[in-house]
N, C-alpha and C positions, 0 to 999 in steps of 0.2 A: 741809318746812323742813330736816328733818332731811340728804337727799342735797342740797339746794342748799349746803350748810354743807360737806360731802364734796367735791363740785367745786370750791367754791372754793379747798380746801385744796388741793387735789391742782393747781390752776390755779398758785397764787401757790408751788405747788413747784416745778413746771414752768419758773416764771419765773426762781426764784432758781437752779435751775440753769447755766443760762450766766454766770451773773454769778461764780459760784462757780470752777468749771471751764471754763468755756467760752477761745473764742480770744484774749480781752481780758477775760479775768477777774481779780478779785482777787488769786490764785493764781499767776498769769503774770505780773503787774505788780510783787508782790511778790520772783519770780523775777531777773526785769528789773531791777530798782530794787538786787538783792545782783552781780549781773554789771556793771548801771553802776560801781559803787562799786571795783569790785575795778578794774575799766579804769581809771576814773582816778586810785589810786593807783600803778597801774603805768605809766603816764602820765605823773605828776608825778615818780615814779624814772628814766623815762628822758631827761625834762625836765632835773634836776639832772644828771644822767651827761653830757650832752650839754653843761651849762654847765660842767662841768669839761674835757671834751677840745678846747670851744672857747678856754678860759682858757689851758689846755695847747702849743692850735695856735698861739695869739699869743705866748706869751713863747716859742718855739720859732723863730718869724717874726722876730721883733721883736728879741730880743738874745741875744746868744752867754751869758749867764750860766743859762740851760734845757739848752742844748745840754751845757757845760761837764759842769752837774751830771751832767745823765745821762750822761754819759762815763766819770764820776767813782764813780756809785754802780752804774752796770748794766754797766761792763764795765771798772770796778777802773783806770780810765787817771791818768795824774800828769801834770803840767807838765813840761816842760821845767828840770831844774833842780831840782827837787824831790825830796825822798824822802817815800816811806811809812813811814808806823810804822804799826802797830798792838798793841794791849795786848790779852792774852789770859792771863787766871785760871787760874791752872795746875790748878786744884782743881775748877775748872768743867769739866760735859760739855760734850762737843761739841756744839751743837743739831742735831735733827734735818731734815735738808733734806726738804722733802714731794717724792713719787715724780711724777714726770709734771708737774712745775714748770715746764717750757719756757715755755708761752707768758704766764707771768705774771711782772707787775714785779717786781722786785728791787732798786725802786729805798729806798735808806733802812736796805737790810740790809747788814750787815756777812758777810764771806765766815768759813767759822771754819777753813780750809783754812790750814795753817803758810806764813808766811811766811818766805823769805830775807832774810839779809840779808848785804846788798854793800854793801863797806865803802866804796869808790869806783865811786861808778853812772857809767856811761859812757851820754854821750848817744849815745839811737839816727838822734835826726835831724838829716839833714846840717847841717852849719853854714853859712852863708848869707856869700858874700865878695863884698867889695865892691870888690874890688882890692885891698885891705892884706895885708898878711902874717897868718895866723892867731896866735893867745895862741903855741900851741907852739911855732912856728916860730922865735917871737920871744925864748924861754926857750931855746932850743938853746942850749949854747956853741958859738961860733962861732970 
């Protein structure tokens, strides 16, 4: 009685081996189950990321007030007619610009690089005629 009691044990070890370790075991599934988890939160991040550069792609598409902006904040552009100001804390550091920034936005940042200032901005683009005499033209004494 005594070695049938031995086999058995040694049987139902045998068995619970593969369920343990084996190729479809507890172990593997548990493995599996922290890999799915990680995929679909990274998943759902590229999900969101995707719904912002499609949000991005439309007002880009769709009206000149996307384009304007990033005109405006990524590469410091003015209207027609306009001037810039900017205020800057005489007291305050300069912020520090990160190294190797190229290929990221900028958009929303302010530049801390000094500005001029011209007292009379002279437009740089051509003035559009329509057959009338231009303003100056008309202000000449004559």
């Amino acid at each position: 009685m005594r070695l049938v009691t031995v086999v058995l044990i040694i049987l139902l070890a045998l068995i619970q081996y593969p369920l343990w370790w084996g190729h479809g075991g507890w172990l593997r599934v548990h493995e599996l189950q922290g890999q799915l988890a990680q995929q679909q939160k990274q998943n759902d991040d590229e999900k969101l990321r995707n719904e912002r550069i499609a949000g991005e792609v439309q007002d880009l598409q769709n009206g000149t007030a996307a384009v304007e902006e990033r005109a405006r904040y990524e590469m410091g552009m003015v209207k027609d007619g306009e001037v810039f100001v900017q205020f800057v804390s005489p007291n305050q550091p300069l912020p520090a610009t990160p190294a190797g920034s190229s290929n990221t936005s900028t958009r929303g940042e302010m530049s801390a690089a000094p500005v001029k200032v011209v007292p009379n901005p002279v437009s740089r683009v051509p003035e559009k005629r329509h057959g009338h005499a231009s303003k100056d033209a008309k202000k000449k004494p004559g």
